[in-house]
Biotite code that builds the C-alpha atoms (Angstrom):
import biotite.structure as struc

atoms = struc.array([
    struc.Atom([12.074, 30.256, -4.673], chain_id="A", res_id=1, res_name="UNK", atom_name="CA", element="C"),
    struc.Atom([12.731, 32.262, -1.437], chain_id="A", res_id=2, res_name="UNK", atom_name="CA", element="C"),
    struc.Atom([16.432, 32.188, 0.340], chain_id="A", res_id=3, res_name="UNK", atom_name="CA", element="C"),
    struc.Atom([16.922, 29.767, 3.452], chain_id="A", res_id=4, res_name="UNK", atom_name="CA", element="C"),
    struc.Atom([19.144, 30.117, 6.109], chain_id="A", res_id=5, res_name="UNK", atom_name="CA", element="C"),
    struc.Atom([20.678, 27.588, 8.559], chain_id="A", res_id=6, res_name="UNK", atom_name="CA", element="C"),
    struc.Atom([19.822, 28.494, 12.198], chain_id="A", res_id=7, res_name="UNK", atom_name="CA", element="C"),
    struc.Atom([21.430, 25.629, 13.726], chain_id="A", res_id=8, res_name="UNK", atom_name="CA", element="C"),
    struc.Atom([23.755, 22.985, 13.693], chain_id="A", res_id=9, res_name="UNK", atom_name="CA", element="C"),
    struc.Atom([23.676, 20.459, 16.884], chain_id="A", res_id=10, res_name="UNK", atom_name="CA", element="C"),
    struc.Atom([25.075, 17.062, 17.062], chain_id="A", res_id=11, res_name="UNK", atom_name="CA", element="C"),
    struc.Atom([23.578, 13.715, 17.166], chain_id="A", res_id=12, res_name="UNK", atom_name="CA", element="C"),
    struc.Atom([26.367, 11.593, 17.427], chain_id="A", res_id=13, res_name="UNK", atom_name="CA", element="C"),
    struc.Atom([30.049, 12.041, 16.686], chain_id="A", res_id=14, res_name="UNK", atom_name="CA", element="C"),
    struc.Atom([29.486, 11.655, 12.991], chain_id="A", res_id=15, res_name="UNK", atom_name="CA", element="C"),
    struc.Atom([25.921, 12.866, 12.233], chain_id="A", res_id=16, res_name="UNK", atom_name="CA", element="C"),
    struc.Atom([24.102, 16.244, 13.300], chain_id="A", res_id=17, res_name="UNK", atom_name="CA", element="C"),
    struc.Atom([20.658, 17.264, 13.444], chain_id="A", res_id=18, res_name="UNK", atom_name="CA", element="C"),
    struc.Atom([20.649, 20.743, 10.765], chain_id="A", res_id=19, res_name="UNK", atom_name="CA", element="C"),
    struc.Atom([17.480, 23.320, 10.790], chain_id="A", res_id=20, res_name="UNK", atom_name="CA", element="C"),
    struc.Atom([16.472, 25.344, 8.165], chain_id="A", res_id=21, res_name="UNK", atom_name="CA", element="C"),
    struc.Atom([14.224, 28.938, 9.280], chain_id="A", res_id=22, res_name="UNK", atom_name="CA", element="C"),
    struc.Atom([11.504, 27.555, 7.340], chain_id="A", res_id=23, res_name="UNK", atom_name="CA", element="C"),
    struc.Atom([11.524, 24.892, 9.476], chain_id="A", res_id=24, res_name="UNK", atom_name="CA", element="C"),
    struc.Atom([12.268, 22.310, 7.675], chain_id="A", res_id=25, res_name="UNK", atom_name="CA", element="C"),
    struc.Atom([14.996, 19.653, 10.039], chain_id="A", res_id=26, res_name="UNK", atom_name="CA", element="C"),
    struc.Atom([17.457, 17.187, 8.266], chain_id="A", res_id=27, res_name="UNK", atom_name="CA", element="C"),
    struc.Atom([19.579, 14.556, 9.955], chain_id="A", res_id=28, res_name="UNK", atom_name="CA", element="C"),
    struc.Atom([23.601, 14.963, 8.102], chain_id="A", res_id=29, res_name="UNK", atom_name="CA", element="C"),
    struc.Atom([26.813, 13.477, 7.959], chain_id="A", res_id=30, res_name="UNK", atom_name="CA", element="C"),
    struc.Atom([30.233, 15.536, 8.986], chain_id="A", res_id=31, res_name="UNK", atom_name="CA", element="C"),
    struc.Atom([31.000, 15.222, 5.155], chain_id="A", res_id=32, res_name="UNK", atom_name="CA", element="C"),
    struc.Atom([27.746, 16.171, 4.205], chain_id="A", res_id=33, res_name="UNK", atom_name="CA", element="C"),
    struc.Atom([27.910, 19.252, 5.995], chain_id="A", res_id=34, res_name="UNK", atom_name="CA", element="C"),
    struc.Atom([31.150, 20.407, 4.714], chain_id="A", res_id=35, res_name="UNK", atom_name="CA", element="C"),
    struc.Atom([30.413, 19.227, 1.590], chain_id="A", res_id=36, res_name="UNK", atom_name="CA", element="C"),
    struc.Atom([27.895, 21.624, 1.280], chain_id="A", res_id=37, res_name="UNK", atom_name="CA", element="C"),
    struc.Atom([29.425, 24.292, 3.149], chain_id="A", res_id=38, res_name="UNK", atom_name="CA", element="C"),
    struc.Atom([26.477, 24.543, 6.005], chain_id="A", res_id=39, res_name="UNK", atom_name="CA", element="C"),
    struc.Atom([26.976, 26.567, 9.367], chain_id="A", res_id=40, res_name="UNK", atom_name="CA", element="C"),
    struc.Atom([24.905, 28.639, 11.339], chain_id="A", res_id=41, res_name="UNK", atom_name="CA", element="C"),
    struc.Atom([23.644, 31.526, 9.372], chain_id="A", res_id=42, res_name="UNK", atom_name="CA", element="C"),
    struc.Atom([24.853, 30.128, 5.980], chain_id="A", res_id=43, res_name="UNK", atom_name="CA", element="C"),
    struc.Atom([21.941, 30.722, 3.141], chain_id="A", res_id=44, res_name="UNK", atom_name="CA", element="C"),
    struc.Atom([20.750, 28.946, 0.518], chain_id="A", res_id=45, res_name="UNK", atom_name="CA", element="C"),
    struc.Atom([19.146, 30.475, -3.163], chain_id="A", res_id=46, res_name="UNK", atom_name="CA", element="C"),
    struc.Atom([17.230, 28.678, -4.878], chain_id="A", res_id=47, res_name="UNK", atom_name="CA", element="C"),
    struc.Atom([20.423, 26.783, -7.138], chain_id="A", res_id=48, res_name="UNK", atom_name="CA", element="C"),
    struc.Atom([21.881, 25.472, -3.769], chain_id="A", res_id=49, res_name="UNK", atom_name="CA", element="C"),
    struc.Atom([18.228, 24.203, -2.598], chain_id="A", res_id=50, res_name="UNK", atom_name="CA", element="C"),
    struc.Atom([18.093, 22.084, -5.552], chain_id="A", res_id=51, res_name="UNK", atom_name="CA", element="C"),
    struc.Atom([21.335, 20.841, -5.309], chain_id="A", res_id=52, res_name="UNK", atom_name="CA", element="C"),
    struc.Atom([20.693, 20.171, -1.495], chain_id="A", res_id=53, res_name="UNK", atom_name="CA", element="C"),
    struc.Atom([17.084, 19.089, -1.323], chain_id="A", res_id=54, res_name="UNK", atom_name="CA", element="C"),
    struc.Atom([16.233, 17.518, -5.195], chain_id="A", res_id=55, res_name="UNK", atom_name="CA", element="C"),
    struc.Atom([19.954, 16.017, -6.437], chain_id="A", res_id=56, res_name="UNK", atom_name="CA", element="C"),
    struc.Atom([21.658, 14.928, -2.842], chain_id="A", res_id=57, res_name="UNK", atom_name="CA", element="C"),
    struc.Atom([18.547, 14.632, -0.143], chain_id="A", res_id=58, res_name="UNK", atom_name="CA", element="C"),
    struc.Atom([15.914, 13.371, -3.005], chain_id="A", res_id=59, res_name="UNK", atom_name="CA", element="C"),
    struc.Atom([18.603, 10.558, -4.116], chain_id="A", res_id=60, res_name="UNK", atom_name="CA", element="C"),
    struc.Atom([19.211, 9.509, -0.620], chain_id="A", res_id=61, res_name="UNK", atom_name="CA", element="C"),
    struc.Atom([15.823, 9.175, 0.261], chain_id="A", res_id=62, res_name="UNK", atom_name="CA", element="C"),
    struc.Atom([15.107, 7.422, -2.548], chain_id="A", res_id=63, res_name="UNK", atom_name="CA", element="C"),
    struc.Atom([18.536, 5.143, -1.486], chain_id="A", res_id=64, res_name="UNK", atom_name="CA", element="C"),
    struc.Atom([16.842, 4.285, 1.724], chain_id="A", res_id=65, res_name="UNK", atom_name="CA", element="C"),
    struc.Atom([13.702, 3.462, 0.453], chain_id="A", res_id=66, res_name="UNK", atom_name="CA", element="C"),
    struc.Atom([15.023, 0.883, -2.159], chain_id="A", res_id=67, res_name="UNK", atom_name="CA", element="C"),
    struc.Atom([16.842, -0.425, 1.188], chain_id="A", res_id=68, res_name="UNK", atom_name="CA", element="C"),
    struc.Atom([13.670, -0.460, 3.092], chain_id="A", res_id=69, res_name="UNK", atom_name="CA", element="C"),
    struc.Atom([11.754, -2.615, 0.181], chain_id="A", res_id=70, res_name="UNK", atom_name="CA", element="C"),
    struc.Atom([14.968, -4.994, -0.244], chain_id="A", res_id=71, res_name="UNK", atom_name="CA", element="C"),
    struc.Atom([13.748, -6.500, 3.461], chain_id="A", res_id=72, res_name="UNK", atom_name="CA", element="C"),
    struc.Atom([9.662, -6.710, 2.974], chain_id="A", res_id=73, res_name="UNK", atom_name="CA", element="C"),
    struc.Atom([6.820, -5.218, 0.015], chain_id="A", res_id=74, res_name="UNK", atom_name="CA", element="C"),
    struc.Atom([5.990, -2.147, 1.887], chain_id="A", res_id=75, res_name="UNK", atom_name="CA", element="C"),
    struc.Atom([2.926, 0.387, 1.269], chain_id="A", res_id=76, res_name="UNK", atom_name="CA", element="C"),
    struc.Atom([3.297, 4.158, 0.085], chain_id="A", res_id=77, res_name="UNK", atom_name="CA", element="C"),
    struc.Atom([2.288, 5.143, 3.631], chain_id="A", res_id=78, res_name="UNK", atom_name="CA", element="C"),
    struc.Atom([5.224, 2.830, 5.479], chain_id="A", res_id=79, res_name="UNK", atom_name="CA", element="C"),
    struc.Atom([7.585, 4.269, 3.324], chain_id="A", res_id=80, res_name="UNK", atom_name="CA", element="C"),
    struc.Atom([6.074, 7.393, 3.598], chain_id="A", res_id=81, res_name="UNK", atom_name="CA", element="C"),
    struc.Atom([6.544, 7.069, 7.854], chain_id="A", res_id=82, res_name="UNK", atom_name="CA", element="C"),
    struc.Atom([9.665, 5.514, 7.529], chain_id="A", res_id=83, res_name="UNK", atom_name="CA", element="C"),
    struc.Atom([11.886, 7.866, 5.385], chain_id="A", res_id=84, res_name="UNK", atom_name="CA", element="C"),
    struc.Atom([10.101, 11.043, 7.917], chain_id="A", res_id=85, res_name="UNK", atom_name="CA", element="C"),
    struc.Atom([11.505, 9.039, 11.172], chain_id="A", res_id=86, res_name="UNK", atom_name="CA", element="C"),
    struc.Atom([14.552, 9.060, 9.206], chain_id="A", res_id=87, res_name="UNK", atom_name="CA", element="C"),
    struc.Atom([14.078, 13.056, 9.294], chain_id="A", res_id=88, res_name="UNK", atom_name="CA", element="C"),
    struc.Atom([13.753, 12.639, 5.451], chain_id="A", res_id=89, res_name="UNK", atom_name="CA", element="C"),
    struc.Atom([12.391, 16.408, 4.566], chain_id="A", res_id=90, res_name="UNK", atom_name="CA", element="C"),
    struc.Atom([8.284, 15.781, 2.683], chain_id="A", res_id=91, res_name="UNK", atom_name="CA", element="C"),
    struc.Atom([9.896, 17.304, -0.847], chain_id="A", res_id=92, res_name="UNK", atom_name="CA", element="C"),
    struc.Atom([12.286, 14.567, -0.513], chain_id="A", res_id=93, res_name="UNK", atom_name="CA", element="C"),
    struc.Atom([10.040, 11.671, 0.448], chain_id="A", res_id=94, res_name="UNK", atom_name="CA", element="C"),
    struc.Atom([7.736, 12.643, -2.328], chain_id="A", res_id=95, res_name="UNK", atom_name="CA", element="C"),
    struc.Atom([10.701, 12.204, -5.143], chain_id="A", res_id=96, res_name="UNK", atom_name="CA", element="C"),
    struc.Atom([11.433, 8.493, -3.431], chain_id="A", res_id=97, res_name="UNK", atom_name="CA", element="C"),
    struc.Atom([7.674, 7.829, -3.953], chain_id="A", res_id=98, res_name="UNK", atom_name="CA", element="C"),
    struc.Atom([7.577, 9.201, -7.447], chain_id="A", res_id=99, res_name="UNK", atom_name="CA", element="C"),
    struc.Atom([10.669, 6.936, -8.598], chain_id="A", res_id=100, res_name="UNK", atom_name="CA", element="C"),
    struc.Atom([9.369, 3.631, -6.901], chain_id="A", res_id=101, res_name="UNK", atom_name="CA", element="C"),
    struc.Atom([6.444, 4.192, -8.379], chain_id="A", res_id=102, res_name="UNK", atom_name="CA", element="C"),
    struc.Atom([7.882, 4.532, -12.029], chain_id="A", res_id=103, res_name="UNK", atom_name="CA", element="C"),
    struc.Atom([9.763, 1.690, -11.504], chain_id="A", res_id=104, res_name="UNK", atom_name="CA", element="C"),
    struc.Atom([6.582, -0.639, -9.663], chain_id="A", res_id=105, res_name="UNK", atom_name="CA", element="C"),
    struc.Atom([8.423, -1.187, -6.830], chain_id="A", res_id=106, res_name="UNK", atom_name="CA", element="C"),
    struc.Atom([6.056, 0.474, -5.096], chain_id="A", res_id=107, res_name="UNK", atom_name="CA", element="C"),
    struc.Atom([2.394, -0.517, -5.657], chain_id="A", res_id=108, res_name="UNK", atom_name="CA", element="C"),
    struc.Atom([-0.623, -0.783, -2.972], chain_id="A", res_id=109, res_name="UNK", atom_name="CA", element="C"),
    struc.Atom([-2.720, -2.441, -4.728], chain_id="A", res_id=110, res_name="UNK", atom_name="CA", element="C"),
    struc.Atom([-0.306, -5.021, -5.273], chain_id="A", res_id=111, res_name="UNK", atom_name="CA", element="C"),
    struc.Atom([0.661, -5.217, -1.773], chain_id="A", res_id=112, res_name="UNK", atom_name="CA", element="C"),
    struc.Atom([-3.451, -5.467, -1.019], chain_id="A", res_id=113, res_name="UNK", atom_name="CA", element="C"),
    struc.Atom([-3.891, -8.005, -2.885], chain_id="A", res_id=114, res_name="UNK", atom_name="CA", element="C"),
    struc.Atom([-0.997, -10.420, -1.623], chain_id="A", res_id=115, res_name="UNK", atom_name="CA", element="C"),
    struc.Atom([-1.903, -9.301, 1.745], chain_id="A", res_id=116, res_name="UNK", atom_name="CA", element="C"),
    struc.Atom([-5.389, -10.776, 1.333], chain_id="A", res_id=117, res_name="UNK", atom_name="CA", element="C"),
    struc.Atom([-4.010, -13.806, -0.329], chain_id="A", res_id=118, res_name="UNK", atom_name="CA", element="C"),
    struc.Atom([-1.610, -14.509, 2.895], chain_id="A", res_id=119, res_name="UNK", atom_name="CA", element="C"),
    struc.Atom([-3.793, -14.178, 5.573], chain_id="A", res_id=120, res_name="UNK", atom_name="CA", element="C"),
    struc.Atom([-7.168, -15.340, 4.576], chain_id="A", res_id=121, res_name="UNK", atom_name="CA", element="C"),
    struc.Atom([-6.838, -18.424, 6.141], chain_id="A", res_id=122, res_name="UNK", atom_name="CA", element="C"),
    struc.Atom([-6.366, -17.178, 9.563], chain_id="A", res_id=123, res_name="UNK", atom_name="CA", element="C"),
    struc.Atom([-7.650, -13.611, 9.796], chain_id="A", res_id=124, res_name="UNK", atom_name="CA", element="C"),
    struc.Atom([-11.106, -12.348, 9.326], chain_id="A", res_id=125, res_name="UNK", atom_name="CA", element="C"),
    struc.Atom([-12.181, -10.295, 6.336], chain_id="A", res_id=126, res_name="UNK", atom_name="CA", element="C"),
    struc.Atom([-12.860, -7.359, 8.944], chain_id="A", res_id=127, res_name="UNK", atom_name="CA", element="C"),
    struc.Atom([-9.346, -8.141, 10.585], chain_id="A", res_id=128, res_name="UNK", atom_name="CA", element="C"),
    struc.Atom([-7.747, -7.420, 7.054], chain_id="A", res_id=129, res_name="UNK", atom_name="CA", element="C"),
    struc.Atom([-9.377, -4.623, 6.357], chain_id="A", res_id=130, res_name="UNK", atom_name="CA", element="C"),
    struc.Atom([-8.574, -3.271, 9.404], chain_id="A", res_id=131, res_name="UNK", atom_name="CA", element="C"),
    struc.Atom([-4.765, -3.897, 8.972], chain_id="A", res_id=132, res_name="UNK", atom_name="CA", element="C"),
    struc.Atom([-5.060, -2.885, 5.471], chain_id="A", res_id=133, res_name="UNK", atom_name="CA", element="C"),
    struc.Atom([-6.208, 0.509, 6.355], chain_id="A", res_id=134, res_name="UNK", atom_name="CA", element="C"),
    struc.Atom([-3.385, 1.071, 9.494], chain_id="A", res_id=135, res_name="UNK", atom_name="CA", element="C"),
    struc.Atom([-0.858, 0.509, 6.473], chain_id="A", res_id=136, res_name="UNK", atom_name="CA", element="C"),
    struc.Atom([-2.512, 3.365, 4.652], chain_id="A", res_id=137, res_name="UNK", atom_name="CA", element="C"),
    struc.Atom([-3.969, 1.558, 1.883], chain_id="A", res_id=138, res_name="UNK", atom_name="CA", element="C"),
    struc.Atom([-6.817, 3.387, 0.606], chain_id="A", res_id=139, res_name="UNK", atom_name="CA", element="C"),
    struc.Atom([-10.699, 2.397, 1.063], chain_id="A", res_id=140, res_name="UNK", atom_name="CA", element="C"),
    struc.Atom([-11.256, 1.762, -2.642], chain_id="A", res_id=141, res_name="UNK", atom_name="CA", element="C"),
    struc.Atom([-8.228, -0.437, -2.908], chain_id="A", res_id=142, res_name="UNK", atom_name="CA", element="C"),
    struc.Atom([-9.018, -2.301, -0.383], chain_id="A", res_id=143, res_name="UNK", atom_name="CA", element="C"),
    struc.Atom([-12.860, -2.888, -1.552], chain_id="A", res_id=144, res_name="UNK", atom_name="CA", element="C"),
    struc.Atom([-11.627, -3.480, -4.746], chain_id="A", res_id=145, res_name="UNK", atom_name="CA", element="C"),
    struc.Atom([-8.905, -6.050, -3.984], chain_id="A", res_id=146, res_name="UNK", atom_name="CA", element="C"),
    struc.Atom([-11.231, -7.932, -1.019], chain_id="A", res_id=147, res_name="UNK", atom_name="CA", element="C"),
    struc.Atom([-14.115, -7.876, -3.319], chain_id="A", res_id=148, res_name="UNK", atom_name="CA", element="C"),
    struc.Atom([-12.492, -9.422, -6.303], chain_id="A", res_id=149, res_name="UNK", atom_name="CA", element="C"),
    struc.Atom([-10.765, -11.804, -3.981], chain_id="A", res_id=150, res_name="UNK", atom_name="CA", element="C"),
    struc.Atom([-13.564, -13.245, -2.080], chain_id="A", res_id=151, res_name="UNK", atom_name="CA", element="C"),
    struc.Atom([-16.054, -13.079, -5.326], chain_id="A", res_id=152, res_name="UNK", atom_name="CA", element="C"),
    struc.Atom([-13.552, -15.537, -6.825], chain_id="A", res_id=153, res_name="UNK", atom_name="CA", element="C"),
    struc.Atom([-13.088, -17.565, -3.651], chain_id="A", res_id=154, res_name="UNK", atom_name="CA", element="C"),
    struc.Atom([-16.641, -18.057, -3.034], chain_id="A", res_id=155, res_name="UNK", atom_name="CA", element="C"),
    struc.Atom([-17.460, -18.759, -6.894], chain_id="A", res_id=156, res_name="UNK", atom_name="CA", element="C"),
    struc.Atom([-15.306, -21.726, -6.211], chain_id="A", res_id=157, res_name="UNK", atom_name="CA", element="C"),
    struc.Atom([-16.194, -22.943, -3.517], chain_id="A", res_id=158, res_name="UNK", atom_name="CA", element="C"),
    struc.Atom([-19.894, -22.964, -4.817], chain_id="A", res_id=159, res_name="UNK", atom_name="CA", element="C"),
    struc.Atom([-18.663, -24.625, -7.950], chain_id="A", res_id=160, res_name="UNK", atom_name="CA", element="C"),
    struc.Atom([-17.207, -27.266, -5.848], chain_id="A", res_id=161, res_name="UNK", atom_name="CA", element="C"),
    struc.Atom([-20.725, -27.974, -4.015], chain_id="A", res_id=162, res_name="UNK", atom_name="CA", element="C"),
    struc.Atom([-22.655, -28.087, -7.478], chain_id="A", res_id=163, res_name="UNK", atom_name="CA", element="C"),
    struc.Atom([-19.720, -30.777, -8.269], chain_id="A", res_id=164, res_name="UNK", atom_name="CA", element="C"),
    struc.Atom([-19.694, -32.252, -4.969], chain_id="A", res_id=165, res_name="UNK", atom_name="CA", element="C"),
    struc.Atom([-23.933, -32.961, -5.365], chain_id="A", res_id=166, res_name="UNK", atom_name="CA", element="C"),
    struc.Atom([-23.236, -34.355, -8.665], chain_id="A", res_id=167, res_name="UNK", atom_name="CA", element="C"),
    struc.Atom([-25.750, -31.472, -10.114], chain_id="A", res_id=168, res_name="UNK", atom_name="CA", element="C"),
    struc.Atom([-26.646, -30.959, -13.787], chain_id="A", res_id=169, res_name="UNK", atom_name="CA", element="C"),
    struc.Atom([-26.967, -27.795, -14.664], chain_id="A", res_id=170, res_name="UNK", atom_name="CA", element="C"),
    struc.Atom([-28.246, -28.917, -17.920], chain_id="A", res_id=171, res_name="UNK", atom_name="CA", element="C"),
    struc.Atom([-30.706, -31.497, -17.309], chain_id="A", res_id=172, res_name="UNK", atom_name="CA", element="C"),
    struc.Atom([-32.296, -30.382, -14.238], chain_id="A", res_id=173, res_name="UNK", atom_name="CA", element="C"),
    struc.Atom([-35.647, -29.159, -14.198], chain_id="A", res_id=174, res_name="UNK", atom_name="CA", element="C"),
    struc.Atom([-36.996, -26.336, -12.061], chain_id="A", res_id=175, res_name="UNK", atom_name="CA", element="C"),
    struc.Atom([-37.362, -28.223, -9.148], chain_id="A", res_id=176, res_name="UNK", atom_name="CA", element="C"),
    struc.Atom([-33.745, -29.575, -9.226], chain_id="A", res_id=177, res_name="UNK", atom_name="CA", element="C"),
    struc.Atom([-33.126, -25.607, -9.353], chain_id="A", res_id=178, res_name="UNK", atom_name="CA", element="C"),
    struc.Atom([-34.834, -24.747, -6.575], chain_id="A", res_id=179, res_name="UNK", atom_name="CA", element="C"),
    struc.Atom([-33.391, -27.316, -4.787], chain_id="A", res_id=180, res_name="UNK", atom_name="CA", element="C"),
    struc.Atom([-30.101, -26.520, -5.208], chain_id="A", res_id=181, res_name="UNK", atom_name="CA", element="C"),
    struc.Atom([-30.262, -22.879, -5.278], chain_id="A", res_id=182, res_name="UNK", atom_name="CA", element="C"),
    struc.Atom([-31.888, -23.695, -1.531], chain_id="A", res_id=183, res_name="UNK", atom_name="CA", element="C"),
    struc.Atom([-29.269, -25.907, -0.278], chain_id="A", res_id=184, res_name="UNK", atom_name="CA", element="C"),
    struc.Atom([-26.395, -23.088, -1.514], chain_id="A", res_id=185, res_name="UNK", atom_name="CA", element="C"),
    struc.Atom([-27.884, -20.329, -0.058], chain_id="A", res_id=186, res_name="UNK", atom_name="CA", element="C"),
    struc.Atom([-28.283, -22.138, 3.586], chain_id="A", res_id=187, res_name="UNK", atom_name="CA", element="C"),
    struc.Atom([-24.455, -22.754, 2.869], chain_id="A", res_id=188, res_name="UNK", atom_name="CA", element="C"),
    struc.Atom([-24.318, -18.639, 3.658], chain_id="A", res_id=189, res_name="UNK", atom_name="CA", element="C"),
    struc.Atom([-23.897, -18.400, 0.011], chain_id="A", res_id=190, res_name="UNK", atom_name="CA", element="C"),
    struc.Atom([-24.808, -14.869, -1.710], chain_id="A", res_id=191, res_name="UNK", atom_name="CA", element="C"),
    struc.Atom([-27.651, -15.357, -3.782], chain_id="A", res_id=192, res_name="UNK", atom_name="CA", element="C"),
    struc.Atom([-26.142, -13.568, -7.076], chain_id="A", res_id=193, res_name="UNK", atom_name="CA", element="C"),
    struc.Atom([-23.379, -15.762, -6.714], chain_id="A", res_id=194, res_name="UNK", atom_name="CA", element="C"),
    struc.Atom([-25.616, -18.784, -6.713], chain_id="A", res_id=195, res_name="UNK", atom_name="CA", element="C"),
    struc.Atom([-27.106, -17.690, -9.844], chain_id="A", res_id=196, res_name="UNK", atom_name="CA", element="C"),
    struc.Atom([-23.993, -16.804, -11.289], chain_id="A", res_id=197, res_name="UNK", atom_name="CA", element="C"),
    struc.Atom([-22.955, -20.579, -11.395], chain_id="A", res_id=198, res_name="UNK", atom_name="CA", element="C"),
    struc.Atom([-26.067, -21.975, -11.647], chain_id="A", res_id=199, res_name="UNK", atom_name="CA", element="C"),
    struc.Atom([-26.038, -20.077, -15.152], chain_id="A", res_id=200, res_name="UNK", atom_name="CA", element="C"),
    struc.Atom([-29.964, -19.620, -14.896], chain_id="A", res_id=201, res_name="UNK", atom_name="CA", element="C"),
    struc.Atom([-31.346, -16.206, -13.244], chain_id="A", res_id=202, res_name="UNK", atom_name="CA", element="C"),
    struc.Atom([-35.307, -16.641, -13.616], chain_id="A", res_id=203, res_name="UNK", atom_name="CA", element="C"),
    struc.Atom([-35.785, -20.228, -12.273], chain_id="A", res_id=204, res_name="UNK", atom_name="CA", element="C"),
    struc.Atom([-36.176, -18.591, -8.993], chain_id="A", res_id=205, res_name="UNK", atom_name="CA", element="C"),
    struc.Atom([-39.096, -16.193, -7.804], chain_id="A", res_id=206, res_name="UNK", atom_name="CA", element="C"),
    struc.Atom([-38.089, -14.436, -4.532], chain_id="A", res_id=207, res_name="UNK", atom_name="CA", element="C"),
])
């Protein structure tokens, strides 16, 4: 690991300054922090003192803030991710908060996905969650995954509750009854394998 040196030191506020590294790497500090640490303009750092900075103090503090961040509202990697770099969180840093919530599950998209879907299905479209799903970072196949599973299920029911609704019998209809009812779910906007699937019979129908 290479040798860094401070090139400057300029202050926020009265308590906390803004600290740049010539690798370019920028860190937001406390007064204490900085003497702590024994930083001023020109000061290097081998590659003991960068772990003690960046891994032990910075990594912990990150990982501080993103605990706090969770505390308020289940957040995705990629929230966390954007939060902890307005913070001026350095990406070495970030990256050890994301590995420890993740050990722990407190971090989890798919998770998240899926109680995202659960909220808002009632009022936002499928596309609308998608959308939102994928401004938050989650990834594509998460989001297939969790929206797929979600609305299989969903639908399954609801076709469950017309065959119950219609008083059908699966089991002593004949192939007319079928066709009948296989007709009147599928004009319900009903998916055709979905159909079958509850009707529990996959040849009484010839397309």
């Amino acid at each position: 690991m290479n040798d860094i040196s401070v090139t400057s030191i300029k202050p926020i506020t009265k308590k906390k300054f803004k600290v740049r590294f010539d690798n370019g790497i920028e860190v937001e500090l406390y007064k204490g922090d900085i003497k702590t640490f024994d930083l001023f303009d020109g000061c290097t750092l081998d590659g003991s003192k960068q772990k003690e900075f960046f891994t032990d103090f910075l990594g912990k503090r990150a990982t501080k803030r993103a605990m706090h961040i969770l505390e308020k509202a289940d957040r995705t990697e990629q929230e966390i991710r954007d939060k902890l770099k307005k913070n001026s969180y350095p990406e070495e840093c970030i990256d050890i908060a994301i590995n420890y919530l993740y050990s722990y599950h407190y971090l989890d998209d798919e998770r998240y996905a899926q109680n995202y879907v659960m909220f808002y299905n009632d009022t936002r479209s499928q596309q609308k969650i998608k959308f939102d799903l994928q401004r938050k970072g989650v990834s594509r196949d998460i989001i297939n995954s969790v929206l797929e599973e979600y609305y299989l299920d969903n639908e399954l029911d609801q076709i469950k509750k017309w065959i119950e609704k219609k008083h059908f019998d699966i089991e002593k209809a004949d192939a007319k009854g079928f066709n009948r009812m296989y007709s009147f779910l599928l004009r319900k906007g009903f998916k055709s394998s979905n159909v079958l699937k509850m009707l529990k019979k996959d040849n009484f129908y010839d397309d």
